[in-house]
ROTOR-362222 format. One record per residue (C-alpha): residue in one letter; x negated, y, z. Coordinates in steps of 0.02 Angstrom, whole numbers, plus 50000, padded with zeros to 5 digits. Last residue first. Layout:
BEGIN
AXYZ ...
REM end
This chain:
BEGIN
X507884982850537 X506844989450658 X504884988850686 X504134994650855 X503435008450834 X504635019250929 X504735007251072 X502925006551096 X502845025651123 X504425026751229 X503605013551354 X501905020651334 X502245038451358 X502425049851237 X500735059851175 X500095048651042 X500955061050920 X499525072950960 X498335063850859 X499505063150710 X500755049450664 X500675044750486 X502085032850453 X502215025350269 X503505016350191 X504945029150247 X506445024950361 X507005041150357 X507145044550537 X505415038550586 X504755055850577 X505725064650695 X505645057450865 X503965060750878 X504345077250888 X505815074851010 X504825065551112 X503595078451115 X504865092151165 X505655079151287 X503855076651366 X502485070751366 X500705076751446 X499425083151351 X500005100551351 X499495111351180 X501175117951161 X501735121951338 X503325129351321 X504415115351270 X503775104651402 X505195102451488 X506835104851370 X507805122951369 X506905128551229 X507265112151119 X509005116051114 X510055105551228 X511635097451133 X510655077751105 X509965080251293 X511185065051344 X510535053751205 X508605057451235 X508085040251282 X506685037751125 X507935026251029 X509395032651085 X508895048250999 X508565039150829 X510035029050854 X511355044650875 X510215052350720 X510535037050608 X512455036650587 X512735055150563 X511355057450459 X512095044550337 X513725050250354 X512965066950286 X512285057950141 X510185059150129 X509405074850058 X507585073450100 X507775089850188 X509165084850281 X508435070850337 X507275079450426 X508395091250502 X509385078250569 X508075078250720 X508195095550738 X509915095350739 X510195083350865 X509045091650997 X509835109150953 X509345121850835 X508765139150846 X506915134450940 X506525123150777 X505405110850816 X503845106750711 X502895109750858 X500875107450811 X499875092250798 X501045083950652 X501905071650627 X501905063050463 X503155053350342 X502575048050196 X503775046850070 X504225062750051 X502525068750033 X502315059049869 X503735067649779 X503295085349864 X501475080649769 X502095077349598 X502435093249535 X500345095549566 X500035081049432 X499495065949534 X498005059049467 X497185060449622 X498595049949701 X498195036249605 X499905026949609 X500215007249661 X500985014849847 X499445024349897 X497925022749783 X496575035149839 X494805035449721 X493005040849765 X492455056749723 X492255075249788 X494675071049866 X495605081249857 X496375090249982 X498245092650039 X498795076549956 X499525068650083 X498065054650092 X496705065750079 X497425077250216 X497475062450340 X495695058050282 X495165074550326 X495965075650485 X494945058450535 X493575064050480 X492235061550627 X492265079950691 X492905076750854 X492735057550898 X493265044350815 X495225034550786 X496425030050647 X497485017350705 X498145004450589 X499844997350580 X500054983750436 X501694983050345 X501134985150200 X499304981850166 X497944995450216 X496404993750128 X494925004250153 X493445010450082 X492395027050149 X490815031450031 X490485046750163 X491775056750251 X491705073650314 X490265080050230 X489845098550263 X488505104750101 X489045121150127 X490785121750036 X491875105450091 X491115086550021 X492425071950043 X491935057049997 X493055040249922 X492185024049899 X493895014749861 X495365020249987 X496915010249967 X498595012250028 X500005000050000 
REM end
């Protein structure tokens, strides 16, 4: 499903953040992306949505050569990889709910459908009864760069496996909710 052959990535100065890297990941497989500061691992995230290219080496996620991709094709790819990022994503004028039928809004699934799936997303990571709060009135809401979970965080994370995409790219950040709601959101549903 994703493939990395011999791909580097050289920024301006000379600054290589990753060096002849191959990988395969098969569908279905989890894989955690992990090194210390500085090691790539933000680089290879961007590489794989598209938001850098890659100095040389090739990227095959899905059957498609992603550095072929003409620039139209990009949203396409994005949409099926779902990603969390570091930052809030949350939107402060919407509720718990809507935030998390936000995303698949955008992606423009049925209205029945979103009506269906967000109840089990929020079930899912235990915030049914704060599905009417807006994300400012949640703990943790305010402190953006806390380590510690949250509701805000679990509403995050809470976001990206709504559409059921093929690929899940959680990042650093995401690792955030606890252990019990953490394992429960990976584990796989049918």
């Amino acid at each position: 499903m994703i493939r990395f052959e011999n791909v580097s990535k050289i920024y301006k100065g000379g600054v290589t953040a990753l060096n002849d890297v191959s990988v395969d990941i098969a569908k279905g497989e989890f894989v955690f992306l992990v090194g210390p500061s500085g090691s790539g691992k933000s680089t290879f995230l961007k590489l794989l949505l598209r938001d850098e290219l890659a100095s040389s080496g090739r990227i095959v996620v899905a059957g498609r050569d992603i550095g072929r991709l003409g620039s139209w094709k990009v949203p396409q790819l994005r949409r099926n990889i779902g990603c969390v990022f570091q930052d809030y994503k949350l939107l402060p004028s919407k509720t718990v709910y809507e935030n998390v039928a936000f995303a698949l809004e955008v992606i423009g699934r049925p209205r029945h459908i979103i009506n269906t799936q967000v109840p089990q997303i929020l079930d899912l990571v235990g915030l049914t009864k704060k599905a009417d709060n807006f994300t400012t009135e949640l703990s943790g809401a305010s402190s953006r760069g806390s380590r510690s979970p949250g509701p805000s965080s679990t509403v995050r994370s809470s976001c990206w496996p709504t559409s059921r995409r093929g690929t899940w790219i959680p990042r650093p950040r995401s690792g955030s909710c606890d252990s019990s709601t953490g394992s429960t959101a990976m584990e796989p549903r049918s």
